[in-house]
N, C-alpha and C positions, 0 to 999 in steps of 0.2 A: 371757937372751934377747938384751939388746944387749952381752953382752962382756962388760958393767961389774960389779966383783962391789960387795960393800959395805965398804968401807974398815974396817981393824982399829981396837976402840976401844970405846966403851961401850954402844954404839947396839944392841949383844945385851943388855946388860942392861938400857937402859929398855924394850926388849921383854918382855925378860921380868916387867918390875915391872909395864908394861900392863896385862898376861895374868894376871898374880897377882890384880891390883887389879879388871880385869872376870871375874874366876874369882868374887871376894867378893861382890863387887857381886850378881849373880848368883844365889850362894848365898842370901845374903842375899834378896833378892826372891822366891825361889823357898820358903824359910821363912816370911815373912809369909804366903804365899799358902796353905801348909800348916797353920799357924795361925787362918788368918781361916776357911779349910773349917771345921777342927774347930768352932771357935767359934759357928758358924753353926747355925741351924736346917736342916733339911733340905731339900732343895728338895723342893715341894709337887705333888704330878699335877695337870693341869688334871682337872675333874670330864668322868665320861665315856670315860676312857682306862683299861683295864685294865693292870693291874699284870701284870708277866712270868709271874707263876702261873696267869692268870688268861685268857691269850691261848690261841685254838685253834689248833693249827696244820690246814690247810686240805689 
């Protein structure tokens, strides 16, 4: 944009160690969250709301 590019050196690779490291991170968080579902009871219907089998369509 302004001309300037980015100087040769390592400044690619702690990019890409960044990207790695919030790639895990990530991962990671997106497993607990798939764990804690399973683990869980199910979520419950407020009383009063029909279940998808259960609805007419109009």
């Amino acid at each position: 944009m302004n001309g300037k590019s980015n100087p040769p050196g390592k400044s690619g690779g702690e990019r890409k160690d960044r990207l790695a490291e919030a790639l895990r991170a990530n991962l990671q968080k997106r497993k607990a969250q798939a764990r804690s579902r399973r683990a869980g009871d199910p979520d419950q219907r407020p009383e009063g709301l029909p279940t998808a089998g259960k609805m007419q369509k109009k």
